[in-house]
C-alpha positions as CSV (number, residue, x, y, z in Angstrom):
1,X,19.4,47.0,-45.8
2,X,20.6,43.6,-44.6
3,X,17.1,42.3,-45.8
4,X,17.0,43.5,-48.7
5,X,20.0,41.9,-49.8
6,X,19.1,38.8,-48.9
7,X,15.5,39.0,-50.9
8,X,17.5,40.2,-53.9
9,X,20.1,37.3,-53.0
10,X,17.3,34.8,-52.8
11,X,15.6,36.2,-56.5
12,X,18.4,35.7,-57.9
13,X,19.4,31.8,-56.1
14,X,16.0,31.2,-57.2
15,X,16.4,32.2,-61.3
16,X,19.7,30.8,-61.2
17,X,18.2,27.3,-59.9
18,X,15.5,27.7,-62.6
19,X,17.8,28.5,-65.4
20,X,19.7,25.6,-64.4
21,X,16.6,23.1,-64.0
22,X,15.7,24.3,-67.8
23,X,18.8,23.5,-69.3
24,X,19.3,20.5,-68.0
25,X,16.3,18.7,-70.0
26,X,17.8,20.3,-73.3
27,X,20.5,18.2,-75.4
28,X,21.0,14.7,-74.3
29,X,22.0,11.4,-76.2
30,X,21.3,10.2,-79.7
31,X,17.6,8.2,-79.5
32,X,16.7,5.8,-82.6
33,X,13.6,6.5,-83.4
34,X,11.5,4.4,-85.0
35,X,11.2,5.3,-89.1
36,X,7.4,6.7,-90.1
37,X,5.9,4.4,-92.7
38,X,3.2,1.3,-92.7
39,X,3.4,-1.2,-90.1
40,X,0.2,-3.2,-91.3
41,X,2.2,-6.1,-92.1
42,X,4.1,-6.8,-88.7
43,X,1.5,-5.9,-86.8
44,X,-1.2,-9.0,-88.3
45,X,2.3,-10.9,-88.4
46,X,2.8,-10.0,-84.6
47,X,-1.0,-10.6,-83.8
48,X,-1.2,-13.9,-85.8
49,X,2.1,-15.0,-83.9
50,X,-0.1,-15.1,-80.7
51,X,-4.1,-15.8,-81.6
52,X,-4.8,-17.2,-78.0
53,X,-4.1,-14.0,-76.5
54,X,-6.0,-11.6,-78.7
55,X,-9.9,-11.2,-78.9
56,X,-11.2,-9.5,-82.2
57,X,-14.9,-8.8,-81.5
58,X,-17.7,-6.7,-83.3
59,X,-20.8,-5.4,-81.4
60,X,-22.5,-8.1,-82.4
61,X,-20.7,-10.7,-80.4
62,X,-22.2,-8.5,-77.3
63,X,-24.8,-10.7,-75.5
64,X,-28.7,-9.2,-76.0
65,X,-29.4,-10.1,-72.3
66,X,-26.3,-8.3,-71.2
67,X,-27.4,-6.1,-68.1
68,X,-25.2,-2.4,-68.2
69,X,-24.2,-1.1,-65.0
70,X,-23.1,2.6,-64.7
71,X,-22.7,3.1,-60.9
72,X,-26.2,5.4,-60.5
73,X,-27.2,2.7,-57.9
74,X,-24.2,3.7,-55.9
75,X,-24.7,5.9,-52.5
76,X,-22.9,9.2,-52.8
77,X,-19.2,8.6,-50.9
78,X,-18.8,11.4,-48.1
79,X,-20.9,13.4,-46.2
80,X,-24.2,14.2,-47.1
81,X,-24.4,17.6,-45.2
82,X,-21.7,18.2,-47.9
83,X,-22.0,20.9,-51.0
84,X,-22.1,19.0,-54.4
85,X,-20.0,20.0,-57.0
86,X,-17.6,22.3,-57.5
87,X,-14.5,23.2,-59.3
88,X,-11.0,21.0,-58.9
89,X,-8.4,23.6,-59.2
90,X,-4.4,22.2,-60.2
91,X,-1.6,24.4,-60.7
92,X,1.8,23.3,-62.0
């Protein structure tokens, strides 16, 4: 009997924790938030402001000599008696 108390003690700890953890996140402070609209102006102002420190490039500025690397040539990190692949399982 004694267990079972403390089970049904425990559920309940344990929704009342939850419930808790949920309402704190709700309400909260007045945030400004920033009015919807176009920008297009103060951004080239805000990029014009600085011109050393942004790059505007087109895929034509790419060198034709330029050698891509995607990592292929790589050796395979960990053991190779190990199985490849596989599924990546995350639960919140």
């Amino acid at each position: 009997m004694k267990l079972k108390l403390m089970r049904k003690t425990n559920w309940l700890l344990a929704g009342t924790m939850m419930a808790a953890a949920g309402l704190c996140g709700c309400g909260g402070g007045e945030e400004e938030v920033a009015p919807a609209g176009d920008i297009s102006a103060e951004v080239e102002a805000y990029y014009a402001a600085d011109p050393e420190f942004f790059t505007f490039a087109t895929p034509e500025d790419i060198p034709a000599d330029l050698e891509w690397k995607d990592g292929s040539e790589q050796e395979d990190i960990g053991s190779p008696e190990a199985t490849k692949g596989g599924t990546y399982n995350y639960y919140v």
